[in-house]
ZAMARGU-4260 file (C-alpha; in steps of 0.2 Angstrom, whole numbers, plus 5000, padded with zeros to 4 digits):
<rodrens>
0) 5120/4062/5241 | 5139/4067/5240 | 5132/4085/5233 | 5120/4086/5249 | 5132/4082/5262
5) 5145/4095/5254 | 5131/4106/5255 | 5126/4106/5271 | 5144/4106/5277 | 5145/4121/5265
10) 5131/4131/5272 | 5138/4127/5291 | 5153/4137/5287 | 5143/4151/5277 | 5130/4152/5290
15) 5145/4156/5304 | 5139/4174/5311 | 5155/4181/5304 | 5152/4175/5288 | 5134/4180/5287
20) 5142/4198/5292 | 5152/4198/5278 | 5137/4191/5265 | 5128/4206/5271 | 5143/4217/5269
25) 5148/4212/5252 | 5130/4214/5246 | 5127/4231/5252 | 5142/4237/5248 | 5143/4228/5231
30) 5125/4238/5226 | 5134/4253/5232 | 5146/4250/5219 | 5137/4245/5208 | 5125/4261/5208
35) 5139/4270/5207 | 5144/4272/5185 | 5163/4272/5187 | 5168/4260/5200 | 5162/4243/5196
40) 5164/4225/5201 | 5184/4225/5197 | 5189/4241/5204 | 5176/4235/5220 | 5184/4220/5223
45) 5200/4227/5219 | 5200/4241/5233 | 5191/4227/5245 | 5206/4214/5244 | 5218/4223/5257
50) 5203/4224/5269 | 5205/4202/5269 | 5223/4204/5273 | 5222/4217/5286 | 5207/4208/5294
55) 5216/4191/5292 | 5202/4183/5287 | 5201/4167/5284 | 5202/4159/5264 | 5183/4153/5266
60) 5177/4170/5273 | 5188/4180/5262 | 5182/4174/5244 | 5164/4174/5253 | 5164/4195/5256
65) 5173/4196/5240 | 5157/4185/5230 | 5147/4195/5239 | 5153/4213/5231 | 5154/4204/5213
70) 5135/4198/5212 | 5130/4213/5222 | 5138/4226/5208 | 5129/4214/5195 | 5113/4219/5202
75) 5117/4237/5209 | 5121/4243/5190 | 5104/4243/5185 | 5097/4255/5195 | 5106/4270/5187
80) 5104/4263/5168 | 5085/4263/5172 | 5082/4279/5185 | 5095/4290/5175 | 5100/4281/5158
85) 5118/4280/5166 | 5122/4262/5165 | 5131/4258/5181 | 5144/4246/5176 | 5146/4239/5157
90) 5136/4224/5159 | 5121/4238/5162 | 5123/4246/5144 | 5106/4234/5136 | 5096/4239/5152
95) 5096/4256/5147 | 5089/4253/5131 | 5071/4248/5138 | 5073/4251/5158 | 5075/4268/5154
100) 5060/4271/5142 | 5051/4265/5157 | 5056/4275/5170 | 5052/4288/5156 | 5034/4281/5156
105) 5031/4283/5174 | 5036/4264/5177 | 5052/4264/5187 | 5047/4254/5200 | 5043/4237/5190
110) 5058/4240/5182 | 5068/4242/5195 | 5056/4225/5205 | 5059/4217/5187 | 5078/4218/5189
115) 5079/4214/5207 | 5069/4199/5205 | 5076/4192/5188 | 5094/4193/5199 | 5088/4184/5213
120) 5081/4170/5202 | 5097/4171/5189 | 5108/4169/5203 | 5099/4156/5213 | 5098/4146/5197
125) 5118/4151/5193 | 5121/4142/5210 | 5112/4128/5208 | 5122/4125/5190 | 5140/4128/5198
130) 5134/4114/5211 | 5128/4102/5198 | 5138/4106/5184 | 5154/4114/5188 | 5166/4101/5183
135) 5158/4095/5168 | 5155/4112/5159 | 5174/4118/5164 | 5179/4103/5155 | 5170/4110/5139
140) 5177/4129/5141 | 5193/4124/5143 | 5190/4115/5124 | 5189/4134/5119 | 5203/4143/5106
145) 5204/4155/5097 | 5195/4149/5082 | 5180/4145/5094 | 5184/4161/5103 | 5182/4171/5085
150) 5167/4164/5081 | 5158/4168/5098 | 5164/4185/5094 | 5155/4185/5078 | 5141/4178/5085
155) 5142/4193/5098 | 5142/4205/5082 | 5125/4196/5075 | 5115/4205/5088 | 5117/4220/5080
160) 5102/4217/5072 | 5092/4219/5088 | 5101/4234/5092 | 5099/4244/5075 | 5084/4253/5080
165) 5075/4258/5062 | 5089/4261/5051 | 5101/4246/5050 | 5114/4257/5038 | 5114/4269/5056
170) 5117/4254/5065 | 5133/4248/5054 | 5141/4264/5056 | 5139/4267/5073 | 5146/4250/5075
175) 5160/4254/5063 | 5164/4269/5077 | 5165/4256/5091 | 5178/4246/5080 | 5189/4261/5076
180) 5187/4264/5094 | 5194/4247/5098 | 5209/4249/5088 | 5215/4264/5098 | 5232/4260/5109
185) 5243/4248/5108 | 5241/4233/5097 | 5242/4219/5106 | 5253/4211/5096 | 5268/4222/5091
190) 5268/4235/5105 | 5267/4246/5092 | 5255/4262/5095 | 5239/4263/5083 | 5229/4280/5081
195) 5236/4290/5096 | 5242/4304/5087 | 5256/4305/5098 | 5246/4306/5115 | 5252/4297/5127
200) 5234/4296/5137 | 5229/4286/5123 | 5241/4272/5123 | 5231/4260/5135 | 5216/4263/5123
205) 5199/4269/5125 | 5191/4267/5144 | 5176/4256/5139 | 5167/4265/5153 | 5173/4283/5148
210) 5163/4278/5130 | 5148/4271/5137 | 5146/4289/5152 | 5150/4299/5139 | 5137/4292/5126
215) 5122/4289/5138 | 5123/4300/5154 | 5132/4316/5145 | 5120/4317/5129 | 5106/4313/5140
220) 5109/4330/5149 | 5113/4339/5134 | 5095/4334/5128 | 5084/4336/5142 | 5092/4354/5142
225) 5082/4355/5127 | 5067/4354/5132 | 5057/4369/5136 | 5046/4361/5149 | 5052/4366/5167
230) 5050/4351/5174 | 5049/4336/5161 | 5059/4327/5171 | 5051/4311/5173 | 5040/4317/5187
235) 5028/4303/5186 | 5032/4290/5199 | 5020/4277/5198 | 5018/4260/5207 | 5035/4253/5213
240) 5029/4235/5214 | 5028/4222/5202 | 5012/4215/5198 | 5011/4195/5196 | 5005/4199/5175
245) 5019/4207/5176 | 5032/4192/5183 | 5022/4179/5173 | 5024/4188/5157 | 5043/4191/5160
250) 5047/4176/5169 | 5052/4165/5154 | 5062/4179/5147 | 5071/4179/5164 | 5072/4160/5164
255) 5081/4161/5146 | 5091/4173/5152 | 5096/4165/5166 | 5102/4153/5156 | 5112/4159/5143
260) 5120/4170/5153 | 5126/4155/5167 | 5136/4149/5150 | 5141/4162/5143 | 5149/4166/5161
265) 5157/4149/5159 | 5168/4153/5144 | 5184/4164/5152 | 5185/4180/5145 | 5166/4181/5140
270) 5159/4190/5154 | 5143/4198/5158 | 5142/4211/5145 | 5143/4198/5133 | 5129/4188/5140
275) 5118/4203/5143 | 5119/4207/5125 | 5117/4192/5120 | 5103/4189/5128 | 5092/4203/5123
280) 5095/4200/5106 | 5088/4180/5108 | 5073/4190/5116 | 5069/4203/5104 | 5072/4190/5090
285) 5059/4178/5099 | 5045/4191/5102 | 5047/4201/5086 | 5033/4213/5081 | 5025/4206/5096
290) 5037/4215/5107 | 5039/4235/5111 | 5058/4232/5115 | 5068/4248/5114 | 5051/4258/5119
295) 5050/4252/5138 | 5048/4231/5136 | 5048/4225/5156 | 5055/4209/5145 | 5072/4222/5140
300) 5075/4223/5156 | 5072/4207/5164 | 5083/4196/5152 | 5098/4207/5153 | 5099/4209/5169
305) 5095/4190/5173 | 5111/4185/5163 | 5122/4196/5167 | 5119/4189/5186 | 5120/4172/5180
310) 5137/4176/5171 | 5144/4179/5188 | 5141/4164/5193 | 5145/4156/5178 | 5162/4165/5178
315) 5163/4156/5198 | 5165/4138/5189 | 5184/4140/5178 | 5192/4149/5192 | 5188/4136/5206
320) 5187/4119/5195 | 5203/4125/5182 | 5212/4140/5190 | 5206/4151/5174 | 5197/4168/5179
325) 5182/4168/5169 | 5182/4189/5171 | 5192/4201/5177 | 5184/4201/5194 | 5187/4184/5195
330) 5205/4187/5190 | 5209/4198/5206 | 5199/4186/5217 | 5210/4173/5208 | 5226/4183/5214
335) 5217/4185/5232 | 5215/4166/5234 | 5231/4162/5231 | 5240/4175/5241 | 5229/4166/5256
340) 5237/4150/5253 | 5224/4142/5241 | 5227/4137/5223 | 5210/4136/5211 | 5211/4120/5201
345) 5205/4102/5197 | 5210/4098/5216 | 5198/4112/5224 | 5184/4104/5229 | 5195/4090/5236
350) 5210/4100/5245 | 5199/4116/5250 | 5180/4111/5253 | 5178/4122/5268 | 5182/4137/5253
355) 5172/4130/5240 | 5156/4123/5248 | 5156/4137/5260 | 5156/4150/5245 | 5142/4143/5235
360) 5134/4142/5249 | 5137/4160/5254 | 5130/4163/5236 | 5112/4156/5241 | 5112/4166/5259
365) 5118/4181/5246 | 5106/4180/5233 | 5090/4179/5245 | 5101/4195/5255 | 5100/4205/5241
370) 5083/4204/5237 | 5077/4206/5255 | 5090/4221/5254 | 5085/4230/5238 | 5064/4228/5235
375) 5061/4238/5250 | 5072/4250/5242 | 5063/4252/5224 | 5055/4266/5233 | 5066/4277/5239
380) 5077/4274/5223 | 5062/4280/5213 | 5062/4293/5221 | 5075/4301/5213 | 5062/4304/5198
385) 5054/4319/5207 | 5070/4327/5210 | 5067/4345/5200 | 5078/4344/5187 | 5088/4359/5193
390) 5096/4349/5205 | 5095/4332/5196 | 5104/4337/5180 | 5119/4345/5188 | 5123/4329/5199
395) 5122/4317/5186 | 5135/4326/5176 | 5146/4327/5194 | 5142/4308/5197 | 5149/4303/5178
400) 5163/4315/5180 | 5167/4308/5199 | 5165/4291/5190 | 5175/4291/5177 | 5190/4300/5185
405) 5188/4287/5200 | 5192/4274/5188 | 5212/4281/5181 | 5213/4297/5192 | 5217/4302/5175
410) 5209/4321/5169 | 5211/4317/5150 | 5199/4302/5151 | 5186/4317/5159 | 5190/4329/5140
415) 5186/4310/5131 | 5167/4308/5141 | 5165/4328/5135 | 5167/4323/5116 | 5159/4307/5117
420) 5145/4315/5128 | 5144/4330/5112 | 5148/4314/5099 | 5131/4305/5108 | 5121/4321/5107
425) 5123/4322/5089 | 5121/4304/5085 | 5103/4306/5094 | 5098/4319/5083 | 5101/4312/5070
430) 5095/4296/5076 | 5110/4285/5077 | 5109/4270/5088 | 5121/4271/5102 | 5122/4254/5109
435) 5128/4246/5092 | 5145/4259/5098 | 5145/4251/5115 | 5143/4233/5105 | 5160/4235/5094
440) 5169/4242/5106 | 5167/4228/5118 | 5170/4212/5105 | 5183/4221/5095 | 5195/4219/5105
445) 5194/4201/5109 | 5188/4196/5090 | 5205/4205/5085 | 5217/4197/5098 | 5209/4180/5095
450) 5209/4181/5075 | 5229/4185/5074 | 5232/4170/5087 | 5219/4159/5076 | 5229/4164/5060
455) 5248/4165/5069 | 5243/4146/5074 | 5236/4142/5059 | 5253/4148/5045 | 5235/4160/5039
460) 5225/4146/5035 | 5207/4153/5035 | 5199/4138/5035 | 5205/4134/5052 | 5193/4146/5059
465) 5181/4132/5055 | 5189/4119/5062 | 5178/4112/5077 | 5160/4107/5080 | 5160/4121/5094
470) 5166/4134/5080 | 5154/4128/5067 | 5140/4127/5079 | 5144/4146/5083 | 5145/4151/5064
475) 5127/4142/5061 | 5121/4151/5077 | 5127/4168/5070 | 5120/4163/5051 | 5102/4160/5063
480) 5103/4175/5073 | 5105/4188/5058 | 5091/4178/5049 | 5079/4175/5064 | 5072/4194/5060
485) 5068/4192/5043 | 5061/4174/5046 | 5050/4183/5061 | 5043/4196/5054 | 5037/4184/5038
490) 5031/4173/5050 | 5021/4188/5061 | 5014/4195/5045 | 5009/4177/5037 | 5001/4175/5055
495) 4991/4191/5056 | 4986/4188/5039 | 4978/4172/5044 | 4969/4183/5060 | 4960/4194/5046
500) 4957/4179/5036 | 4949/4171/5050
</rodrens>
């Protein structure tokens, strides 16, 4: 009854007409940004901030516009990864894989209805757990070090094998790239530059996003300039509805999604690109042989994009209940809040409950917002799959480069996209999985900064890396997920064995 009453309370401030301006706002403009490959949730957030100050808005109506551009970017970078194969924002990389062969297909629009409606139900269910479950799962994050942090890492590297394609040796490589990739910079350590060759553009690392344009939305030019049919450019539109086979047969997917991704969120620094990858590996492990995943799947686009909603609001419960930002949007809302005179901790709900009720119940209004705000658009985002491809091929090498200088206003990170867009066009000729690059890039990073704390803590004792029941629980989950294939597929075979039996 305590959770009610705050509730109710909570949607009285959220329902305020200025607040219901600012939902709106941070919704439409977080699709924006999240269409948009280059800008993303942070930098969004980031370039909205002053705009509280200068409107001096209020704490509960400032963190309300700001939660509206985060969960709006979530679901706005799907539409680019599907229509065009550019994923919006890096949480968007996995949508490509089967959102895009479906567009491909003539099938845009239930992709696109897939992804708006696996949002709306991943971050109606995110909200539900931040209101039931915040204190109690912060408690367990924060039980989180860098042995446990390791091992999800590792975990994160066993969905390789649902990103492997056909060849697994491919696959190994092309995640050796995205290690090697990692590495470049500064270590993180020491200070000490690593593989720069002397440049110093190179000294912060490798741009994730620069990587990720460069791979998908350049190489995907260079090979549709291939093609010697005028106008193969996707020219068949197809329905842009979702049929209800359609949201039965993906609705556990987005269910499971929802799910892993709301936890994954939890854990600081896991964030939704984790989540989303994490997620269509469980799926594609599930399904098997029964599955088309990688060759337009509505079940690869529906899971992804359902947890990597419900990481944001996962990524909601350590920065209100402990102070911690669970991402690095959260990290600048963190800094937001507390230039307004509010401090996230254990107190929160206590001190600020105006803030805290009034956000997650923002978060409901939002949620039903966007997907009032973005089915009617399916269409008209479809759309852009009859543009002749004169026209289309040139602007979606303008939009990446606009991206991806938008993000440093650096030139040298618009060379990098070149190479890794020529890099990407050889590896898909010679039938090189790309994600697997994308993969090790992301977690290499993280499983290398949490490795040397584990051992610096630890005097080099490797066995403390299996120190915990949460560290062990993610080693055997690891061990599961790089056998579940094998285990599958006997099972599938054993199964269709019995059919011709039968």
């Amino acid at each position: 009854m305590d959770i009610v009453h705050a509730l109710t309370n909570g949607f009285g401030v959220a329902l305020q007409p200025i607040n219901l301006l600012l939902v709106f706002l941070g919704c439409l403009v977080g699709t924006l940004i999240g269409v948009l490959p280059g800008i993303g949730p942070i930098s969004g957030v980031a370039l909205l901030v002053p705009l509280t100050f200068a409107l001096k808005l209020p704490p509960e109506s400032a963190i309300i516009l700001l939660a509206g551009i985060y969960y709006g970017a979530m679901y706005g970078g799907s539409t680019t990864s599907i229509l065009l194969n550019i994923p919006g924002e890096t949480s968007s990389v996995v949508t490509t894989l089967d959102g895009n062969q479906m567009a491909k297909q003539g099938r845009a629009g239930p992709a696109l209805a897939v992804a708006a409606w696996g949002s709306f139900i991943a971050g109606t269910l995110s909200v539900v757990g931040l209101m039931l479950l915040g204190p109690l799962l912060a408690k367990w994050a924060i039980r989180f070090g860098p042995a446990e942090y390791f091992a999800l890492m590792i975990f994160g590297f066993s969905t390789l094998s649902a990103l492997a394609g056909k060849n697994m040796a491919k696959a190994l490589i092309s995640t050796l790239l995205g290690l090697m990739l990692a590495t470049v910079g500064q270590d993180p350590q020491s200070g000490i530059s690593r593989y720069t060759f002397g440049l110093l553009q190179l000294e912060d690392g490798i741009d994730f996003l620069v990587v990720a344009i460069g791979l998908f939305a350049v190489s995907e030019v260079l090979v549709l300039l291939e093609e010697k049919t005028p106008n193969a450019v996707r020219t068949r539109v197809g329905r842009i509805y979702l049929s209800l086979k359609e949201f039965v047969f993906s609705l556990s997917s987005i269910l499971r999604g929802s799910v892993l991704g709301f936890l994954i969120g939890v854990l600081p620094g896991a964030g939704a690109s984790i989540a989303s990858f994490v997620s269509y590996t469980l799926e594609k492990q599930l399904h098997g042989a029964r599955g088309s995943f990688g060759q337009g799947d509505i079940r690869g686009v529906a899971a992804p994009e359902s947890a990597n909603n419900a990481a944001a609001g996962g990524a909601m419960i350590p920065l209100l209940t402990l102070g911690l930002p669970g991402s690095g949007t959260t990290a600048i809302m963190l800094g937001a809040l507390v230039s307004l005179g509010v401090t996230p901790g254990p107190q929160m709900f206590q001190q600020h409950p105006a803030v805290v009720w009034g956000l997650i119940a923002s978060m409901y209004v939002g949620n039903a917002m966007l997907l009032m705000l973005n089915l009617p658009l399916v269409g008209l985002f479809v759309r852009l799959l009859s543009v002749p491809r004169w026209f289309l091929l040139p602007s979606v090498l303008a939009v990446s480069f606009i991206g991806v200088y938008a993000v440093n206003n650096n030139p040298f990170d618009l060379l990098l996209m070149t190479i890794f867009g020529l890099m990407g066009y050889l590896m898909r000729k010679f039938d090189f999985p790309l994600a697997p690059v994308l993969l090790g890039l992301v977690l290499g990073y993280l499983m290398e900064i949490n490795l040397r704390r584990a051992m610096a803590i630890s005097n080099g004792d490797v066995s403390f890396l299996f120190s915990s029941p949460i560290a062990i629980g993610l080693w055997l989950l690891a061990g599961l997920s790089l056998l579940a294939p094998a285990i599958l597929s006997r099972f599938v075979k054993r199964e269709a064995l019995g059919d011709d039996e039968i």
